[in-house]
C-alpha positions as CSV (number, residue, x, y, z in Angstrom):
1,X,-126.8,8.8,-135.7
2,X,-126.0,8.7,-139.8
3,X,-123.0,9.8,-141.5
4,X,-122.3,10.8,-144.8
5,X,-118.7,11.6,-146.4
6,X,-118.7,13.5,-149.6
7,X,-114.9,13.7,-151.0
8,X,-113.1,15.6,-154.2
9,X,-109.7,15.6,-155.0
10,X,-106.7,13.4,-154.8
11,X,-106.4,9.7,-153.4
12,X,-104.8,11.1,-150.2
13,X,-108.6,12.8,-149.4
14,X,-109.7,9.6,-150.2
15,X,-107.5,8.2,-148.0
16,X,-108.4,10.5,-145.1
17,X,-111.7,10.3,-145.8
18,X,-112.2,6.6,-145.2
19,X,-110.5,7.1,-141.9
20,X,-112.9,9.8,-140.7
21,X,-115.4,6.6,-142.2
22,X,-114.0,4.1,-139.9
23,X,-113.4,6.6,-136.8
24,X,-117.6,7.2,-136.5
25,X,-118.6,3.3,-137.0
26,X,-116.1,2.8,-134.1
27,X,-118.0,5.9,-132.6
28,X,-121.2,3.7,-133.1
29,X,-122.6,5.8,-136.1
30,X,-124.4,4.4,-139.1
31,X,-123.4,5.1,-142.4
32,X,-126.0,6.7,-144.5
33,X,-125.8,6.4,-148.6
34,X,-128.3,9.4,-148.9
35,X,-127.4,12.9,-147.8
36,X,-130.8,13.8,-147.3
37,X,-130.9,11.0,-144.7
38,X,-127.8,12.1,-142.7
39,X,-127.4,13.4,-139.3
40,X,-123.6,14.6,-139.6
41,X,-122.1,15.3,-143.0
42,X,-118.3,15.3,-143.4
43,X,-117.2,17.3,-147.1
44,X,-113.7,17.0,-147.7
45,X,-112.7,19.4,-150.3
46,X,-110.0,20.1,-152.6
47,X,-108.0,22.8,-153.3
48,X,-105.6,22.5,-156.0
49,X,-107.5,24.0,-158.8
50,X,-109.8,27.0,-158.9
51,X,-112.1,24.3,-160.5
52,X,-111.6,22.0,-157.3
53,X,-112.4,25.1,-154.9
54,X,-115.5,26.2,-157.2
55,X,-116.6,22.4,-157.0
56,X,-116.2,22.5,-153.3
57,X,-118.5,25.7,-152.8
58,X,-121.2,24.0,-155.1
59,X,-121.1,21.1,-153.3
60,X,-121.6,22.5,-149.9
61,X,-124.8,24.8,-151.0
62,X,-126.3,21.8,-152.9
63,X,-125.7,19.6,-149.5
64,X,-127.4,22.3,-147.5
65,X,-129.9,22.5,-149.7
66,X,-130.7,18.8,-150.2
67,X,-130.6,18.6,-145.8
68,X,-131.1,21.9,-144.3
69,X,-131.3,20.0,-140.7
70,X,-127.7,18.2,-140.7
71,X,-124.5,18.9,-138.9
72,X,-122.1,19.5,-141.8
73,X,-118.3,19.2,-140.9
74,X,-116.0,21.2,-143.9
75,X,-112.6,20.1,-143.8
76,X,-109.8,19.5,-146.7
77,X,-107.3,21.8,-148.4
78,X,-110.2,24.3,-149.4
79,X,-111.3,24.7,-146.0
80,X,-107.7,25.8,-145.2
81,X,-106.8,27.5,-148.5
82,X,-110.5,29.4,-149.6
83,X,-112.1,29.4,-146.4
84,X,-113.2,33.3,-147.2
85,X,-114.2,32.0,-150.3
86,X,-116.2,29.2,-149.3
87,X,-120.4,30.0,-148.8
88,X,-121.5,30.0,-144.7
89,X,-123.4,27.3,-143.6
90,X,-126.0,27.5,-140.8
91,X,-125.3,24.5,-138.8
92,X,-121.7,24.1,-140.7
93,X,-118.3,23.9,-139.0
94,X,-114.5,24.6,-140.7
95,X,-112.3,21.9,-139.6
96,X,-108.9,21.7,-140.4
97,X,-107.8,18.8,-141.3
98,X,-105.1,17.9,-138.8
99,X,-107.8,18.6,-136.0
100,X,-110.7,16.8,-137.8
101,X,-110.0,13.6,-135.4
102,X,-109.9,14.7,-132.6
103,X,-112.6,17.4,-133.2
104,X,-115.0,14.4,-134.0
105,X,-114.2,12.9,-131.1
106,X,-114.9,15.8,-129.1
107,X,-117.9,16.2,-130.8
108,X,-119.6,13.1,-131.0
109,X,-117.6,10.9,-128.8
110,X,-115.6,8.8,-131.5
111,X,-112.2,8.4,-131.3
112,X,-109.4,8.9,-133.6
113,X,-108.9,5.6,-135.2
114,X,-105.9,3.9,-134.6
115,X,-106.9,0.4,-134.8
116,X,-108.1,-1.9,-137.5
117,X,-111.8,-1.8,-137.0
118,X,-114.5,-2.4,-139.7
119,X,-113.5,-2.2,-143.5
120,X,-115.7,-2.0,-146.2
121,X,-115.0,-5.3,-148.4
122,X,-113.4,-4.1,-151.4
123,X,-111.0,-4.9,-154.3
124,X,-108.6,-2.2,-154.0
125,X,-107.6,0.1,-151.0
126,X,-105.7,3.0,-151.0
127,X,-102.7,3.4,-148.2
128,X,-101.3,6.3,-146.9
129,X,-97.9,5.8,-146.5
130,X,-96.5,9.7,-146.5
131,X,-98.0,13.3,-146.4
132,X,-97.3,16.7,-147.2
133,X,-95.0,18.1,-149.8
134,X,-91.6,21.0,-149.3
135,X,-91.2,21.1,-152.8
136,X,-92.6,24.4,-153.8
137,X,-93.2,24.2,-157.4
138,X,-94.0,27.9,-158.7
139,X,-97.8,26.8,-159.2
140,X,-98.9,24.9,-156.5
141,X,-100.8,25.8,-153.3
142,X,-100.5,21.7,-151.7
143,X,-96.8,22.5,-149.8
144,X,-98.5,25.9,-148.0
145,X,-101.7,23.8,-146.9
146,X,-99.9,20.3,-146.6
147,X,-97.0,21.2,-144.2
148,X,-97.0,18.5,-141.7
149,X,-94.6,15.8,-143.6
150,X,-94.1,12.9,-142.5
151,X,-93.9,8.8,-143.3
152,X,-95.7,6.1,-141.9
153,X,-94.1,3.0,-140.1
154,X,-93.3,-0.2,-142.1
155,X,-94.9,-1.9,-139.2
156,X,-98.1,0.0,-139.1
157,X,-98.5,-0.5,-143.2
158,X,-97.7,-4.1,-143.0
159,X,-100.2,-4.8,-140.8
160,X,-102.7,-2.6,-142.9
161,X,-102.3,-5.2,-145.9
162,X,-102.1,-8.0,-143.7
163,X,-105.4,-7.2,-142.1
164,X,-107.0,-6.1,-145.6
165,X,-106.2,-9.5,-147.5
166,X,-108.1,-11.4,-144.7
167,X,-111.0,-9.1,-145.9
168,X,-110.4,-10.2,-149.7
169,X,-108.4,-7.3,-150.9
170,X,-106.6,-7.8,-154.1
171,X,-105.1,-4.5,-154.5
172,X,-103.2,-1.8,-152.8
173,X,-102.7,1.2,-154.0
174,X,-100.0,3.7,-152.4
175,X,-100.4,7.1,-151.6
176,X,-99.0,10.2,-150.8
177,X,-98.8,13.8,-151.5
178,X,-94.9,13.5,-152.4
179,X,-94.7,9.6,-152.6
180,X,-90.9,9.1,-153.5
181,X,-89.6,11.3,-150.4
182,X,-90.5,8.5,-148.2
183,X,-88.0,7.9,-145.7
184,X,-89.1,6.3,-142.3
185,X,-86.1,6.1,-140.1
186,X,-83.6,6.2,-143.1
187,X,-86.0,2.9,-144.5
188,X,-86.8,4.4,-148.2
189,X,-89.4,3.7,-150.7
190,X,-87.3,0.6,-152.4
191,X,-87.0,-0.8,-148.7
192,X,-90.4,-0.7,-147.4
193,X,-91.4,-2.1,-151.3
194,X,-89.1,-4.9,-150.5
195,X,-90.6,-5.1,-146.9
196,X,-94.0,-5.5,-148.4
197,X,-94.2,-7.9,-151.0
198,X,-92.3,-10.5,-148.8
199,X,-95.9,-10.5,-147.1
200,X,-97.8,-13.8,-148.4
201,X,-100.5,-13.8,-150.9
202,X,-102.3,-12.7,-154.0
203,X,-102.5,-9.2,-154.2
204,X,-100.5,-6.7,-156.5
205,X,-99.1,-3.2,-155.0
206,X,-99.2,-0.3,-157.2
207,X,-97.9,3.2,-157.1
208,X,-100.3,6.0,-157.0
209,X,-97.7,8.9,-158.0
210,X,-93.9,9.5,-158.3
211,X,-91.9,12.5,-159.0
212,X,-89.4,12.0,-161.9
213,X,-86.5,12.8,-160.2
214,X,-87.1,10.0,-157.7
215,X,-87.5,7.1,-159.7
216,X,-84.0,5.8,-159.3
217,X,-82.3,2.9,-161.5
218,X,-82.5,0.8,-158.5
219,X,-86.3,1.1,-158.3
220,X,-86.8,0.3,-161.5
221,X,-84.7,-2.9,-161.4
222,X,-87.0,-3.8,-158.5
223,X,-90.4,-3.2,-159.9
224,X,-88.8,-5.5,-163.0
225,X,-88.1,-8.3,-160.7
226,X,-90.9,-8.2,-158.7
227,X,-94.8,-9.3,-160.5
228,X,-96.3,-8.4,-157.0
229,X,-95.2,-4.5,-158.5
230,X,-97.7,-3.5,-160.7
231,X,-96.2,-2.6,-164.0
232,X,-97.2,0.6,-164.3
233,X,-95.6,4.3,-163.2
234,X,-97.7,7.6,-163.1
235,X,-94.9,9.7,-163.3
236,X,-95.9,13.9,-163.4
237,X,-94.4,15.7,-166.3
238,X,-96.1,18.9,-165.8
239,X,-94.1,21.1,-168.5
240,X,-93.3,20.3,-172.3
241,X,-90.5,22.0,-172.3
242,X,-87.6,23.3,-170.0
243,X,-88.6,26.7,-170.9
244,X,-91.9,25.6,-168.7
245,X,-90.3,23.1,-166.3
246,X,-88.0,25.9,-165.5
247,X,-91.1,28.4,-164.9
248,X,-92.4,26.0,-162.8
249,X,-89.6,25.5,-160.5
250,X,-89.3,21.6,-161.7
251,X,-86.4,19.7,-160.3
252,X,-85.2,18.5,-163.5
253,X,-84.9,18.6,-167.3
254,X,-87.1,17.4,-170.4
255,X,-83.5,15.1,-171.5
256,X,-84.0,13.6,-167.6
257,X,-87.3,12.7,-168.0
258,X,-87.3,11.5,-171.5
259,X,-83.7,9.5,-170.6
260,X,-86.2,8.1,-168.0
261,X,-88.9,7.1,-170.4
262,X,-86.0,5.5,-172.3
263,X,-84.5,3.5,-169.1
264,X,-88.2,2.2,-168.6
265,X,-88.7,0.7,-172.4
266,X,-85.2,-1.2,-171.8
267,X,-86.9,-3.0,-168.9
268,X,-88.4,-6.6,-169.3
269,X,-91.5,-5.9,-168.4
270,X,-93.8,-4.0,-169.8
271,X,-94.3,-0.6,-167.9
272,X,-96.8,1.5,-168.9
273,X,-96.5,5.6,-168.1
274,X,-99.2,7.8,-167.5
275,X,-98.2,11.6,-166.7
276,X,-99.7,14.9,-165.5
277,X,-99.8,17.8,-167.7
278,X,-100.5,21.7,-167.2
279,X,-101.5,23.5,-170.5
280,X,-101.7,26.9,-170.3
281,X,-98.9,28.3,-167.8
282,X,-98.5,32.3,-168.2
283,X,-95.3,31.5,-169.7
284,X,-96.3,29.2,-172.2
285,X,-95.5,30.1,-175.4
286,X,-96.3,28.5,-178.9
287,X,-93.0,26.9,-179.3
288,X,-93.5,25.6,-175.5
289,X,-97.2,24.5,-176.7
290,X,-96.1,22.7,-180.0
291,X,-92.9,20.7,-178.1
292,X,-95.9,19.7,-175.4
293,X,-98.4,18.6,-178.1
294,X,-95.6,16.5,-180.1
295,X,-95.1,14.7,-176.5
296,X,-98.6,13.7,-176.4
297,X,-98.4,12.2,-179.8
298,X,-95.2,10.8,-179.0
299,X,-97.1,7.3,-178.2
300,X,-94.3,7.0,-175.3
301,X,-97.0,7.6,-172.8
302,X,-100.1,5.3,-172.1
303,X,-102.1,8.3,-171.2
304,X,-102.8,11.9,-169.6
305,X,-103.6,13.6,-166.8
306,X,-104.4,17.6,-168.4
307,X,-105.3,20.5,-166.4
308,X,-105.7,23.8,-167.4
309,X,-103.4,25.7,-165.1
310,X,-105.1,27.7,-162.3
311,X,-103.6,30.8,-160.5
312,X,-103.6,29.8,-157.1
313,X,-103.0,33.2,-154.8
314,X,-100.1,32.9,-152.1
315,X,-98.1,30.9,-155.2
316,X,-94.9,32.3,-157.2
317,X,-96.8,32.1,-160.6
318,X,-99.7,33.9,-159.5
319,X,-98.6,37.5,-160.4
320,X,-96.7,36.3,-163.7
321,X,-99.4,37.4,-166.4
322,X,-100.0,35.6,-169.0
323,X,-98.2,35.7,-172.5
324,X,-101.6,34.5,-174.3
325,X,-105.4,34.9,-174.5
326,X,-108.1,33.1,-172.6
327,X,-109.4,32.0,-176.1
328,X,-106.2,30.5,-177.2
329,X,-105.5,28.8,-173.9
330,X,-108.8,27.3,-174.5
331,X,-107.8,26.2,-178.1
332,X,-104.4,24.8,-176.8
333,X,-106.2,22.7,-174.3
334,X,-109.0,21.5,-177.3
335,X,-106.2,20.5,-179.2
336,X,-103.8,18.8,-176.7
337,X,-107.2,16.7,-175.3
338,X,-107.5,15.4,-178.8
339,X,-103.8,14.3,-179.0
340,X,-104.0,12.9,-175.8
341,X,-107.1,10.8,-177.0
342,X,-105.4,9.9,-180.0
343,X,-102.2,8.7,-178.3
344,X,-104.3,6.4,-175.5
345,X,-106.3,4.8,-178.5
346,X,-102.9,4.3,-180.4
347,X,-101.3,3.1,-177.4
348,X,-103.5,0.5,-176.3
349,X,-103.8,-1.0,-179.7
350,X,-100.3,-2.6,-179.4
351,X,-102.3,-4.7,-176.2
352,X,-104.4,-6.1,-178.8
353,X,-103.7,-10.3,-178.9
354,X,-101.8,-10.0,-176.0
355,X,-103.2,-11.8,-172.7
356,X,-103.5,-9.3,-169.5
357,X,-104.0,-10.1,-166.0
358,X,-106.9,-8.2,-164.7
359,X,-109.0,-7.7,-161.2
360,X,-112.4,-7.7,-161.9
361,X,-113.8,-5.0,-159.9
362,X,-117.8,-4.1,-160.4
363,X,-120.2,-4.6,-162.9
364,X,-122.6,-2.6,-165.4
365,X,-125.2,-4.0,-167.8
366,X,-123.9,-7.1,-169.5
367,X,-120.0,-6.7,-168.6
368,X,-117.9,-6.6,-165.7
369,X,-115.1,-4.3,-165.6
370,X,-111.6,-4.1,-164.6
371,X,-108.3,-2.8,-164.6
372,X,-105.0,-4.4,-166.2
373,X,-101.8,-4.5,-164.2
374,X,-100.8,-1.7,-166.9
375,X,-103.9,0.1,-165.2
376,X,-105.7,0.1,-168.8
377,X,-109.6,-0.5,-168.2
378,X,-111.3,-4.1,-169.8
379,X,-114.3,-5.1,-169.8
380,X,-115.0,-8.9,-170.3
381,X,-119.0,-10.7,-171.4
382,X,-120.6,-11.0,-168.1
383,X,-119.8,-15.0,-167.5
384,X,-122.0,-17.3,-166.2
385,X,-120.6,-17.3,-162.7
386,X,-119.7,-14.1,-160.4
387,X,-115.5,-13.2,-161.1
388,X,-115.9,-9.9,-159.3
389,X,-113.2,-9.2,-156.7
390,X,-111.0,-11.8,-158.8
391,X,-107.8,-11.9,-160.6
392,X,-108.5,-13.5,-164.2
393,X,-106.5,-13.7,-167.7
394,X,-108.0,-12.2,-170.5
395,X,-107.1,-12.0,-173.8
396,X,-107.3,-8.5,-175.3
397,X,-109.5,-8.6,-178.5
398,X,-110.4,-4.7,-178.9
399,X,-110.6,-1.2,-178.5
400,X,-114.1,0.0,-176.6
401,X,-114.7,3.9,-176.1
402,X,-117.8,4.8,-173.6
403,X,-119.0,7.3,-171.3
404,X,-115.5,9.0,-171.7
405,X,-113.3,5.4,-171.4
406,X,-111.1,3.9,-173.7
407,X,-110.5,0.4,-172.6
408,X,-110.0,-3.0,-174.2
409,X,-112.1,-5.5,-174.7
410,X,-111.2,-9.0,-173.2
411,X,-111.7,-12.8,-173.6
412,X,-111.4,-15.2,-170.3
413,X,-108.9,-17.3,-171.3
């Protein structure tokens, strides 16, 4: 039998994702690149927007459509969020997702995996190392469909990245829904970092996600002491102002964050910031729009994350109305995607003449493209021999904008 996994949302669904993956080639399934080819189709859908849940239900009619014939699995924060919402399917099955292994292997016959069986050879993979979420901001369904928290062994993730080098991996990435409330047996997130990179070889780790009020000095000092840390934090802001953070049941201040932007410039390294940003919370008002849009100008940031904020039913916020129009929260988020565009290009001129190590990852046309340990995107002249899956210097020469990327252009050096 063929499988096909169709995923939206964060890295975590990736994550899980590639686990259902690895469970049915242990189950002795084939993995099909075409739907239309599939026996068993696995969509793993997101919830977290009423964009991601609309996205979801066109994606399971256009699956159906394009193979009437296949099994098709739903599973993923819609599927427990939206599942009224979410079109019937005449040989479809809702899945939760804490079931979806063992439901599979009931099923089909493939077992949960729990071992290291067949990876796909790339150069970055994602790791799970914590789930699930108690922090109940005002506008977010994840903690009400992401309940089950918990943080995986040092051990087990140890001997993920051991196993994955031998397979050529350069990167790892990781993940979680709440990253920085890792605690495994009272081991934190600074201990299991200084677990890791004690593991021998060329690879660089890099954090998917941290909340701002987790980022402790003593973290920092570590990720400026230690090149296998990728120099780069995607910290979530969410609010411009505490008017907003407050709204949104943030657990701290604009002065914290912004003390913490200033913490991170005193460091010797480099570390770039990227942050999330919701325009349009009911309580946003024009003095909260105008201190947001002067923070995406404020070139402190490398770049942004921006989401127009979506009511999500079951959530604190979702009975506050709003204090504005649909056509001005349209116009804020216009405007505060052209600062953010403006800022990136701005920011990443300041690279320009400096030398960047980058992992060469895939390439298009006449360039092959990577990512910076800043997590900025080059692209180099394709060179005579393959660098793909390989960690070269470059030296930054230019800005290049294309199909929606702002990236430098680089030089082997």
């Amino acid at each position: 039998m063929k499988y096909h996994v169709l995923t939206l949302g964060c890295k975590v669904n990736q994550y899980e994702s590639d686990q259902v993956s690895k469970q049915l080639l242990a189950g002795g399934f084939q993995q099909s690149e075409l739907v239309e080819e599939a026996d068993l189709i696995i969509i793993n859908t997101c919830s977290v927007t009423h964009v991601a849940d609309r996205k979801g239900r066109q994606l399971i009619r256009k699956t159906e459509k394009a193979n009437p014939n296949a099994k098709i699995i739903i599973t993923g924060c819609s599927a427990e969020n939206a599942t009224a919402d979410l079109p019937e399917v005449k040989n479809g099955l809702f899945i939760k997702k804490n079931d979806l292994a063992e439901k599979i292997d009931e099923l089909f016959g493939a077992k949960p995996n729990h071992g290291l069986v067949l990876e796909e050879r790339k150069s970055r993979k994602f790791i799970l190392i914590q789930n699930g979420c108690n922090y109940f901001c005002s506008y977010c369904i994840i903690p009400y469909v992401r309940n089950n928290i918990y943080s995986v062994s040092p051990n087990d993730i140890r001997i993920q990245i051991t196993h994955a080098l031998k397979l050529g991996v350069k990167e790892f990435v990781l993940t979680g829904i709440n990253l920085g409330t890792y605690n495994y047996q009272e081991k934190n997130l600074l201990a299991l970092l200084k677990d890791i990179t004690s593991i021998p070889g060329e690879y660089r780790i890099r954090l998917s996600s941290i909340e701002p009020n987790l980022v402790s000095e003593d973290l920092l000092e570590f990720i400026d002491a230690t090149p296998k840390i990728a120099p780069h934090l995607h910290i979530p802001l969410q609010g411009g102002s505490n008017a907003l953070l407050n709204a949104m049941k943030r657990r701290y201040k604009l002065e914290d964050y912004l003390t913490l932007l200033d913490n991170i410039d005193k460091l010797h390294r480099n570390v770039s910031v990227t942050a999330d940003l919701i325009i349009g919370f009911p309580t946003e008002t024009k003095e909260d729009i105008e201190s947001t849009l002067k923070l995406l100008s404020s070139g402190k940031f490398m770049n942004f994350h921006l989401f127009a904020y979506s009511p999500r039913k079951g959530t604190p916020a979702f009975d506050i109305k709003p204090t504005f129009s649909s056509k001005q929260k349209k116009a804020r988020m216009s405007e505060s995607l052209a600062a953010a565009k403006e800022n990136k290009t701005k920011y990443l001129k300041q690279f320009i003449g400096e030398t960047s190590t980058v992992l060469i990852e895939e390439q298009k046309g006449d360039y092959q493209y990577g990512y910076s340990e800043n997590y900025f995107k080059v692209r180099i002249p394709k060179p005579d021999g393959s660098i793909l899956n390989q960690f070269v210097d470059c030296k930054l020469v230019s800005i290049f904008e294309t199909d929606n990327t702002i990236g430098l252009e680089g030089a082997l050096i």
